[in-house]
KOLBA-259614 format. One line per field, with one value per residue: residue in three letters; x, y, z of N, C-alpha, C, CB in turn. Coordinates in steps of 0.05 Angstrom, whole numbers, plus 5000, padded with zeros to 4 digits. Each point is the difference from the previous one (the first is absolute). Glycine has a CB too. Layout:
<atoms>
zaza = ALA_...
n.xx = X_...
n.yy = Y_...
n.zz = Z_...
ca.xx = X_...
ca.yy = Y_...
ca.zz = Z_...
c.xx = X_...
c.yy = Y_...
c.zz = Z_...
cb.xx = X_...
cb.yy = Y_...
cb.zz = Z_...
</atoms>
This chain:
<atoms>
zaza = UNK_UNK_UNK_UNK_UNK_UNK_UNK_UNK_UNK_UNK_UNK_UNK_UNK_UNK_UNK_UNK_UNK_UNK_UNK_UNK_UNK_UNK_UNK_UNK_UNK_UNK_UNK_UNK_UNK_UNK_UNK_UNK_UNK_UNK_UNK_UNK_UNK_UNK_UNK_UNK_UNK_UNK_UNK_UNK_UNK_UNK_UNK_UNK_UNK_UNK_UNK_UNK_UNK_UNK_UNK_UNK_UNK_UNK_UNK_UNK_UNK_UNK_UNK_UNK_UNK_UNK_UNK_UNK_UNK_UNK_UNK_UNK_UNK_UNK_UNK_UNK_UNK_UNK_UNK_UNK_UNK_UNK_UNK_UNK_UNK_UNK_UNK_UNK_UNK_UNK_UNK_UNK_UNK_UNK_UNK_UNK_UNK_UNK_UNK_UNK_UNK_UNK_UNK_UNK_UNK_UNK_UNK_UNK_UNK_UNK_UNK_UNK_UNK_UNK_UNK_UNK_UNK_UNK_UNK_UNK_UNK_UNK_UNK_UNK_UNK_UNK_UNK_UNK_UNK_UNK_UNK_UNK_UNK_UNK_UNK_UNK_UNK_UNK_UNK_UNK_UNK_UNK_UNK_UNK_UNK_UNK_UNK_UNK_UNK_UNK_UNK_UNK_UNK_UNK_UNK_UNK_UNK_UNK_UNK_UNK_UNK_UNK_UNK_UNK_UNK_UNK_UNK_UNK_UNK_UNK_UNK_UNK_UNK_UNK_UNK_UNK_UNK_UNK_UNK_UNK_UNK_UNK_UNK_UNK_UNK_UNK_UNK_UNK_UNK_UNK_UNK_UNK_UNK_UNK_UNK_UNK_UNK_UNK_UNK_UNK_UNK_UNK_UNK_UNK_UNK_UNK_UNK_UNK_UNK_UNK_UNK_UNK_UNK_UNK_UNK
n.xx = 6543_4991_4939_4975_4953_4964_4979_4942_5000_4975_5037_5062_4940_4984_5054_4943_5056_5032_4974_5007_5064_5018_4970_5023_5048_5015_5001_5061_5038_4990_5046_5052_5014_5009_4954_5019_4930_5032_4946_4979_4946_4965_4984_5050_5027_4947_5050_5010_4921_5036_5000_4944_5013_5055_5016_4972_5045_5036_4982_5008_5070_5052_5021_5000_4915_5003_4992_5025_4942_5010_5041_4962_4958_5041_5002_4964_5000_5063_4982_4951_5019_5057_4961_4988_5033_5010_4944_5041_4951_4985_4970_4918_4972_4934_4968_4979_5017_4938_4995_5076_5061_4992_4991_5059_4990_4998_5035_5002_5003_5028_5078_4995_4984_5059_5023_5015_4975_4946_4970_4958_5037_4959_5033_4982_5038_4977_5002_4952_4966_4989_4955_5003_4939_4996_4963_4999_4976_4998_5031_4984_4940_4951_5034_4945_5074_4960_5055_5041_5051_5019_5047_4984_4999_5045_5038_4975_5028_5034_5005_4986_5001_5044_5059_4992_4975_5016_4937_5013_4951_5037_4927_5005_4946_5008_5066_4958_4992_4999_4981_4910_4957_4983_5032_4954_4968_5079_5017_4997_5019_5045_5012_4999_5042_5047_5000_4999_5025_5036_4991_4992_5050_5028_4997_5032_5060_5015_5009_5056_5039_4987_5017_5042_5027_4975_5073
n.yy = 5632_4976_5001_4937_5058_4974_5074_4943_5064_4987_5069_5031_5041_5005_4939_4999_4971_5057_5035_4957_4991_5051_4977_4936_5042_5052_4953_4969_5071_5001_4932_5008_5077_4953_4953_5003_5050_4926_5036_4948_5061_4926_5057_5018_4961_4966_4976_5005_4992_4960_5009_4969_4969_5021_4957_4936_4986_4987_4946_4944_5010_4969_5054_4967_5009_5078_5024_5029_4973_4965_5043_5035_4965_4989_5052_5021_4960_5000_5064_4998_4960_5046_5039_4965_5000_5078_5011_4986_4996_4968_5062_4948_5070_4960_5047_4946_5001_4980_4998_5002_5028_5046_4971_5045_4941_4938_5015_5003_4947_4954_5014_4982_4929_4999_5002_4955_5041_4999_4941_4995_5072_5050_5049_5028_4925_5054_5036_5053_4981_5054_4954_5080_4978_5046_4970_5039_4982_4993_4940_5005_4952_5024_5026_5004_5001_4936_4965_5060_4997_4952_5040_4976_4931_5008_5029_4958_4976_5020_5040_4960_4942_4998_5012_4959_5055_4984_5003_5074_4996_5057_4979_5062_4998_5062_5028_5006_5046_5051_4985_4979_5024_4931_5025_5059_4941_4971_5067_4999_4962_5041_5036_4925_4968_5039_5011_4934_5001_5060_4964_4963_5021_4988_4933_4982_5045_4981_4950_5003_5027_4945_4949_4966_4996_4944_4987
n.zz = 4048_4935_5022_4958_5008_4973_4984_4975_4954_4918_5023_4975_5029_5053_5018_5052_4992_5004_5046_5034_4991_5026_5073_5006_4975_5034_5055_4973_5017_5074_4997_4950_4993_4949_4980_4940_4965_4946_4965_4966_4973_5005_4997_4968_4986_4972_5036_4950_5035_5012_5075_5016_4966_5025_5056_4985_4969_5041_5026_4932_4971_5035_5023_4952_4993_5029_4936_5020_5031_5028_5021_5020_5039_5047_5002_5010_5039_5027_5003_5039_5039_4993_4997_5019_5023_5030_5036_5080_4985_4968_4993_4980_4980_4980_4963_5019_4923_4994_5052_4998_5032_4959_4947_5047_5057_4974_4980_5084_5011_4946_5041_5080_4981_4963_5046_5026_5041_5008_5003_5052_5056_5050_4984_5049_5048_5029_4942_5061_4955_5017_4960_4979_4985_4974_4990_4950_5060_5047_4989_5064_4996_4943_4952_4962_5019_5058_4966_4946_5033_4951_5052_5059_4987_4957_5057_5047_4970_4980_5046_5037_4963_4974_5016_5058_5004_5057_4966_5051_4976_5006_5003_4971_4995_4959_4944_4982_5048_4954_4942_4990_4989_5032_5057_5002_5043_4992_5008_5064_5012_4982_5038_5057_4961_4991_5043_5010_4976_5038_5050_4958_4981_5047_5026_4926_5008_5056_4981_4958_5040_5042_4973_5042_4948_4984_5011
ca.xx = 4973_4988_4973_5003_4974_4994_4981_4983_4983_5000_4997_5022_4983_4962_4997_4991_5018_5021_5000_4994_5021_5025_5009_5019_5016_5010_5000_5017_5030_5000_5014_5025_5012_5030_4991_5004_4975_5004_4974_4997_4979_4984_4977_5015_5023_4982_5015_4992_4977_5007_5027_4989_5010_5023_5014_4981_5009_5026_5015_4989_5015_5030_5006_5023_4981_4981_5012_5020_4976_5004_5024_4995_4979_5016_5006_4980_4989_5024_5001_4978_5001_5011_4988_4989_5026_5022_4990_4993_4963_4982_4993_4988_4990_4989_4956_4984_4986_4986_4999_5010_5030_5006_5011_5027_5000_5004_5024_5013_4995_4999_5024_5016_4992_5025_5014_5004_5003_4977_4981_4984_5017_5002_5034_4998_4993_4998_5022_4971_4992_4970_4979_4987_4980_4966_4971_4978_4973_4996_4995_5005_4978_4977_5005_4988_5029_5013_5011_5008_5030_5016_5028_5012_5008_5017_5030_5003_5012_5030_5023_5002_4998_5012_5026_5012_5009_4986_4986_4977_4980_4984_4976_4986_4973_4986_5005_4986_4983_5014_5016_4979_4979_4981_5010_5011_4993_5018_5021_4998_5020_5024_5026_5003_5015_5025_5021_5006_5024_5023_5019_5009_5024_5019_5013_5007_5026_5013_4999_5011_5033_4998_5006_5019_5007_5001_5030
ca.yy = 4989_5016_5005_4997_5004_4989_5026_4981_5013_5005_5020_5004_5013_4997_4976_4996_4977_5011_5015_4987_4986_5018_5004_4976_4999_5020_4997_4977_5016_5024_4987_4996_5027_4988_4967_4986_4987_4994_5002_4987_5011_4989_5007_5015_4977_4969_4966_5001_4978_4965_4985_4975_4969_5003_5002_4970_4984_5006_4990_4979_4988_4998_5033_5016_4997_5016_5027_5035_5006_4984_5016_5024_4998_4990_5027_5015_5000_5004_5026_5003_4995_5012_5020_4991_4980_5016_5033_5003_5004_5003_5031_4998_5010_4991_5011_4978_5002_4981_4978_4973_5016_5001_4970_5011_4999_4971_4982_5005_4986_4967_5002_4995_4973_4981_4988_4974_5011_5011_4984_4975_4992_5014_5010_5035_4993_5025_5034_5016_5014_5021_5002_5019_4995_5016_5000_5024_4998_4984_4974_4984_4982_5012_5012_4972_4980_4988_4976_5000_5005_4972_5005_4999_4972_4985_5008_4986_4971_4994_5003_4992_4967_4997_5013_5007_5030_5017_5019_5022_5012_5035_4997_5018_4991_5011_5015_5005_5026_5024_5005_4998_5018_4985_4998_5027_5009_4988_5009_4996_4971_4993_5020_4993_4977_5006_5004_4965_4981_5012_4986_4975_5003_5016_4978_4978_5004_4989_4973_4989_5010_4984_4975_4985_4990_4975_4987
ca.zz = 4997_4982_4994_4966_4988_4965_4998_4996_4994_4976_4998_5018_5014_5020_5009_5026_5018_5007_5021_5022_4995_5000_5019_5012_4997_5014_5029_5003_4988_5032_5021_4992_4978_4987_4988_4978_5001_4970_4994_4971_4989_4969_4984_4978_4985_5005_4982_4965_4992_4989_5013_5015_4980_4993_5019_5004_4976_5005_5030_4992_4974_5005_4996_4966_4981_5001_4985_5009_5022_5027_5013_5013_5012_5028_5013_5014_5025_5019_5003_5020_5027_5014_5023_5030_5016_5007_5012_5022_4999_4971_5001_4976_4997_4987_5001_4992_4980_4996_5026_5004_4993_4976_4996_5007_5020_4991_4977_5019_5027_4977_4987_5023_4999_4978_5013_5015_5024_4999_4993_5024_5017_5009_4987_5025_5026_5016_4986_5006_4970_5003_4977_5001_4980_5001_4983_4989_5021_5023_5005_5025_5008_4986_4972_4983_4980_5017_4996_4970_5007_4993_4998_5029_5015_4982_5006_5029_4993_4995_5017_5034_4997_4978_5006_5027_5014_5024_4978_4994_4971_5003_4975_4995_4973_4999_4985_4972_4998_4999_4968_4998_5010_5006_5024_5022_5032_5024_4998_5029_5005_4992_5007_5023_5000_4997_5021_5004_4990_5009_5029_5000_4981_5017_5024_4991_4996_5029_5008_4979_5005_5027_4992_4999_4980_5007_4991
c.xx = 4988_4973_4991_4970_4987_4974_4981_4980_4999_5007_5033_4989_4973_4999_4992_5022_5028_5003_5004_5028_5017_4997_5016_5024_5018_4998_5021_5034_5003_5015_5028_5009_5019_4998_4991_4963_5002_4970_4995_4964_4990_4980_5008_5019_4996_5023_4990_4978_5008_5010_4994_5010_5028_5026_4988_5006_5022_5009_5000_5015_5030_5018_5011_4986_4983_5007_5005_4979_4994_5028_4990_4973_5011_5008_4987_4989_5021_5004_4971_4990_5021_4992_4989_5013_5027_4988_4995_4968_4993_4971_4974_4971_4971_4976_4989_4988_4985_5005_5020_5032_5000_5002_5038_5007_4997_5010_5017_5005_5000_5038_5007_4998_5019_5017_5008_4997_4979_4975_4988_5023_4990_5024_5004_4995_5007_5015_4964_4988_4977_4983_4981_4979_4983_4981_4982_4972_5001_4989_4999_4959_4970_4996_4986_5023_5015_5015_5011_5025_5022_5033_5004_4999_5022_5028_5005_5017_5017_5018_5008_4991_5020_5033_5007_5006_4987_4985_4979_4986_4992_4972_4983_4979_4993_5018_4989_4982_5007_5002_4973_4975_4973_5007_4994_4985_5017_5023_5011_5013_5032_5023_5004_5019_5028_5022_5006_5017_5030_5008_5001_5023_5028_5004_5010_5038_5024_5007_5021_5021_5009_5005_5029_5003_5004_5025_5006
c.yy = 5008_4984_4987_5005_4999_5023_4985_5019_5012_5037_5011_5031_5000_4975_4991_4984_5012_5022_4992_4989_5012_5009_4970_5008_5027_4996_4983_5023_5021_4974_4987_5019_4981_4972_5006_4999_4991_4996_4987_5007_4977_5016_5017_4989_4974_4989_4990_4971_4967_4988_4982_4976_5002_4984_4967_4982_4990_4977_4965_4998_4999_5027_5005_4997_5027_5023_5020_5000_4991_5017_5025_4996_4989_5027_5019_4991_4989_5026_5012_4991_5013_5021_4995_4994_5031_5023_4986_4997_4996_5014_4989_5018_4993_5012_4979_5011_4981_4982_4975_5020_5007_4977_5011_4983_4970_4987_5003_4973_4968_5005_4994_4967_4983_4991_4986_5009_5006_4979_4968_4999_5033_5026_5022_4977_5023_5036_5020_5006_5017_5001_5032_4995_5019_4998_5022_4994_4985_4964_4981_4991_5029_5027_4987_4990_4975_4969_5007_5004_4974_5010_4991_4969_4988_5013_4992_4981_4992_5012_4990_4974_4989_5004_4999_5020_4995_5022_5022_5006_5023_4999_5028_4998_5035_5025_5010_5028_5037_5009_4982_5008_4984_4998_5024_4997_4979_5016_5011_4986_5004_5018_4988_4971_4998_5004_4973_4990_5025_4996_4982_4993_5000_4979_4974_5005_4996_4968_4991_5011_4982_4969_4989_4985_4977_4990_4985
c.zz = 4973_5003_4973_5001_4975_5002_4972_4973_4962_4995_5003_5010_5020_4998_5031_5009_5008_5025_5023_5005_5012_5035_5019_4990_5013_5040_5010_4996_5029_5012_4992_4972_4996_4995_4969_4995_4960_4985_4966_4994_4980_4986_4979_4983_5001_4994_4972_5013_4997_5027_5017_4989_4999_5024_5007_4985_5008_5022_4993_4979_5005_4986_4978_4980_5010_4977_5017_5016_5023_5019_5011_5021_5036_5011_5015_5025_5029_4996_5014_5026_5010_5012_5017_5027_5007_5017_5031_5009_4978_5005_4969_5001_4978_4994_4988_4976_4990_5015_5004_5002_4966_4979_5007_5035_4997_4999_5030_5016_4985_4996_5030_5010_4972_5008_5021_5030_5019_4996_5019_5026_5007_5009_5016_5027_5018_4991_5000_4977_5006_4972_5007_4984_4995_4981_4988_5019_5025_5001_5027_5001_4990_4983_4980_4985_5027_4989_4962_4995_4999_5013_5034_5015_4989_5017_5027_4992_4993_5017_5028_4994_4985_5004_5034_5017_5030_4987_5026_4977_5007_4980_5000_4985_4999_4985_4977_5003_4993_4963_4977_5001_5004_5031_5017_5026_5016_5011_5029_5019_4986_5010_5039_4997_4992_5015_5023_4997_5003_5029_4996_4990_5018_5030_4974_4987_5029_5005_4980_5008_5032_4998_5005_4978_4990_4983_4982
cb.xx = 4994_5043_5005_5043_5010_5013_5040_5004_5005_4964_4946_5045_5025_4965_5031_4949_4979_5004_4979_4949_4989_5000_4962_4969_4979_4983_4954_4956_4992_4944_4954_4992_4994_5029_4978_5057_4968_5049_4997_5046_5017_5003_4970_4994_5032_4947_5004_5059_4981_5020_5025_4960_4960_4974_5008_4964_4983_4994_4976_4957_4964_4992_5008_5047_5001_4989_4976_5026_4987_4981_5033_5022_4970_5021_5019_4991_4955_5023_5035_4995_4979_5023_4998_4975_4992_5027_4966_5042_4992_5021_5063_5026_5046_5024_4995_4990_5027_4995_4952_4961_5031_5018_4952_4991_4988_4990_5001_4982_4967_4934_5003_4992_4945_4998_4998_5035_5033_5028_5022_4974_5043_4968_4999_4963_5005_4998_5060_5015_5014_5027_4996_5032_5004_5019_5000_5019_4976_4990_5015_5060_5034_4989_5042_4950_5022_4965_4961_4961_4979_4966_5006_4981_4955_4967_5002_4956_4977_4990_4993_4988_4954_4953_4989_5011_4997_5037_4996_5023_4979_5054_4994_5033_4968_4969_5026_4997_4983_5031_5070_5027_5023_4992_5032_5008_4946_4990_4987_4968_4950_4976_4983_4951_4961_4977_4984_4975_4962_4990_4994_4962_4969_4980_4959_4936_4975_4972_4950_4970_4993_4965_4966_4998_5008_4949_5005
cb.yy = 5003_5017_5043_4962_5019_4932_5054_4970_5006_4950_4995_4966_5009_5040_5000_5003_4956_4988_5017_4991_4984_5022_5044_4962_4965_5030_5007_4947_5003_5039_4992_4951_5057_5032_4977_4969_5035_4975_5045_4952_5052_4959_4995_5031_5025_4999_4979_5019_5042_5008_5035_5022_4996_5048_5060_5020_5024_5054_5047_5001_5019_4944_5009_4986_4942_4986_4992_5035_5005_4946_4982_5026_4990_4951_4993_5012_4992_4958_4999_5004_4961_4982_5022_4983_4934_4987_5033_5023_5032_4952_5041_4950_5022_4970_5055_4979_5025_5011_5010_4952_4970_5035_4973_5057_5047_5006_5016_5048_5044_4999_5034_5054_5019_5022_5020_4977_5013_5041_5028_4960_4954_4961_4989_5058_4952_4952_4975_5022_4961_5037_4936_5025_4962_5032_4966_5001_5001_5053_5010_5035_4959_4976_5012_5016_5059_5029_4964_5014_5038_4980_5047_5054_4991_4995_5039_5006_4997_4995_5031_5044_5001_5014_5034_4975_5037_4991_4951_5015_4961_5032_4944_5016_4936_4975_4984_4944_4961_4984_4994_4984_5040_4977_4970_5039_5019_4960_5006_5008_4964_4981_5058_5028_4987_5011_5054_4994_4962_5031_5018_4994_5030_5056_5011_4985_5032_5040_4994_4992_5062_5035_5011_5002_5029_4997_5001
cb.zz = 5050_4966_5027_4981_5030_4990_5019_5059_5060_4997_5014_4973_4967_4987_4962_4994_4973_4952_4979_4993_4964_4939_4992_5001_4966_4946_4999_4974_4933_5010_5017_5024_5016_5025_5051_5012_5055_5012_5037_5007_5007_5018_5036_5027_5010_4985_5047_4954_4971_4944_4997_5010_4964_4972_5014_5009_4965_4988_5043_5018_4967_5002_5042_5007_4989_5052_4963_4959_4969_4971_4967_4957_4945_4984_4971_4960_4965_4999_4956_4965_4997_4982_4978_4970_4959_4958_4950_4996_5029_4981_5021_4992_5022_5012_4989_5045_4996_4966_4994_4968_5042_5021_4951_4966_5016_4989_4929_4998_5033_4957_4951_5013_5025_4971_4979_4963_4977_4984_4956_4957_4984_4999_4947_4967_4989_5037_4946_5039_4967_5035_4994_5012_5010_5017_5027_4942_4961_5013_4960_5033_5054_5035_5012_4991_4960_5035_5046_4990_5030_4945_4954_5003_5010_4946_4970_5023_4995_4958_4974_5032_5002_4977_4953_4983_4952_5035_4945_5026_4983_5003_5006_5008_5017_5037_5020_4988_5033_5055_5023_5003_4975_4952_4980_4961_4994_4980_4950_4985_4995_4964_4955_5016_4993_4977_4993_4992_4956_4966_5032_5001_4964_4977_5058_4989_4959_5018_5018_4966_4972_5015_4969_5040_5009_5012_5033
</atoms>
């Protein structure tokens, strides 16, 4: 069995998404010791900026007229649906910046739509996935940030509409408090909310190992 996890996070430290992440992921390795967990870091090892157009270009010029870039761009993004396509589960670790995804989490997801396979087709159909998110603040119903959280619907959409997952969303808010000092009379909640999303973590990690494997 393997596991492919993507980690989203600009930090390689005190990364919230990751924390949350490692426990799903440790809850998916308790139900299969000795599996396979394959991983790929944008927020740290970005895709190259251009390979979108690059890969877009590409699909629109006869193959023995595309250049080296194009070429590779294809590539890349055939190498990115195979992870997909090869992994059992999927494990995405996404924080919300400026109210939206990354642009790394983007080129990401513009490059997995490059390829044929992937584009305007439901490709994960019922394969499990787990989305992790978190938020420096509060944006749910009568927050004054209510509705500013652009990422968590956008990733709905593609991963479970769009891609076709069996989608869970672990969510966390309010990391910020503590380390902001406009936030300190939340720090209370937050630490209630932590321990939250840490169970929420830990069943979504169950479930994802639990999950049947769509044929």
């Amino acid at each position: 069995m393997t596991l492919f996890r993507l980690d989203a996070s600009i930090r390689t430290h005190g990364s919230a998404s990751r924390e949350i992440a490692d426990i799903v992921e440790e809850e998916w390795l308790a139900a299969h010791p000795g599996d396979t967990v394959a991983r790929r870091h944008v927020g740290i090892d970005a895709l190259p900026a251009t390979a979108w157009v690059a890969a877009v270009t590409a699909g629109k010029t006869a193959p023995q007229d595309r250049t080296a870039e194009q070429r590779e761009a294809l590539a890349l993004a055939a190498t990115l649906v195979d992870e997909l396509l090869a992994a059992d589960a999927i494990l995405f670790a996404v924080p919300l910046y400026n109210f939206g995804v990354s642009q790394h989490v983007k080129t990401y997801i513009d490059l997995v739509y490059a390829d044929p396979r992937a584009n305007n087709k439901p490709f994960l159909a019922g394969k499990p996935v787990a989305l992790v998110t978190v938020r420096g603040g509060a944006y749910g119903s009568g927050t004054p940030r209510e509705g500013w959280d652009h990422a968590t619907p956008y990733l709905r959409r593609i991963l479970a509409d769009g891609w076709g997952a069996h989608l869970t969303v672990v969510e966390r808010e309010f990391t910020l408090a503590g380390v902001d000092p406009s936030l300190d009379s939340f720090v209370d909640l937050a630490t209630q909310l932590h321990a939250q999303a840490r169970l929420a973590a830990r069943e979504a990690g169950r479930a994802l190992a639990a999950a049947p494997v769509p044929a």
